[in-house]
C-alpha positions, 0 to 999 in steps of 0.5 A: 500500500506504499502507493496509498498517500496515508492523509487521505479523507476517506468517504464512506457510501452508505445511506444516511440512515445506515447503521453498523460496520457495513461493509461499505464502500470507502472513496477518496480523492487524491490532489489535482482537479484534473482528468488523471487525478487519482481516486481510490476505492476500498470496502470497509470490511478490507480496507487493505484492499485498495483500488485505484483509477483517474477522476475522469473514468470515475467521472464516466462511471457515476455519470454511467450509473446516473443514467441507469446503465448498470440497473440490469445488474439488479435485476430480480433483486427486489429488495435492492430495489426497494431499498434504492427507492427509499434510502437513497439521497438526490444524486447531485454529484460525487466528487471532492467538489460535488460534480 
C-alpha cells in the first residue's frame, strides 16, 4: 500500500440512515482537479484492499450509473430495489467538489 498517500479523507457510501460496520464502500480523492487525478476505492470490511483509477473514468462511471446503465445488474433483486427507492439521497454529484 506504499502507493496509498496515508492523509487521505476517506468517504464512506452508505445511506444516511445506515447503521453498523457495513461493509461499505470507502472513496477518496487524491490532489489535482484534473482528468488523471487519482481516486481510490476500498470496502470497509478490507480496507487493505485498495483500488485505484483517474477522476475522469470515475467521472464516466457515476455519470454511467446516473443514467441507469448498470440497473440490469439488479435485476430480480427486489429488495435492492426497494431499498434504492427509499434510502437513497438526490444524486447531485460525487466528487471532492460535488460534480
Amino acid at each position: 500500500m506504499s502507493d496509498i498517500p496515508p492523509d487521505l479523507t476517506w468517504e464512506r457510501a452508505a445511506p444516511p440512515d445506515a447503521t453498523g460496520p457495513g461493509p461499505w464502500i470507502e472513496l477518496a480523492f487524491g490532489p489535482g482537479d484534473d482528468g488523471e487525478a487519482p481516486v481510490y476505492i476500498r470496502e470497509t470490511s478490507d480496507p487493505s484492499i485498495v483500488v485505484i483509477t483517474n477522476r475522469r473514468k470515475w467521472d464516466a462511471f457515476v455519470l454511467g450509473v446516473q443514467a441507469g446503465e448498470f440497473d440490469h445488474f439488479v435485476e430480480g433483486l427486489e429488495d435492492v430495489k426497494d431499498a434504492t427507492a427509499t434510502t437513497a439521497p438526490e444524486t447531485k454529484g460525487i466528487g471532492p467538489d460535488g460534480a
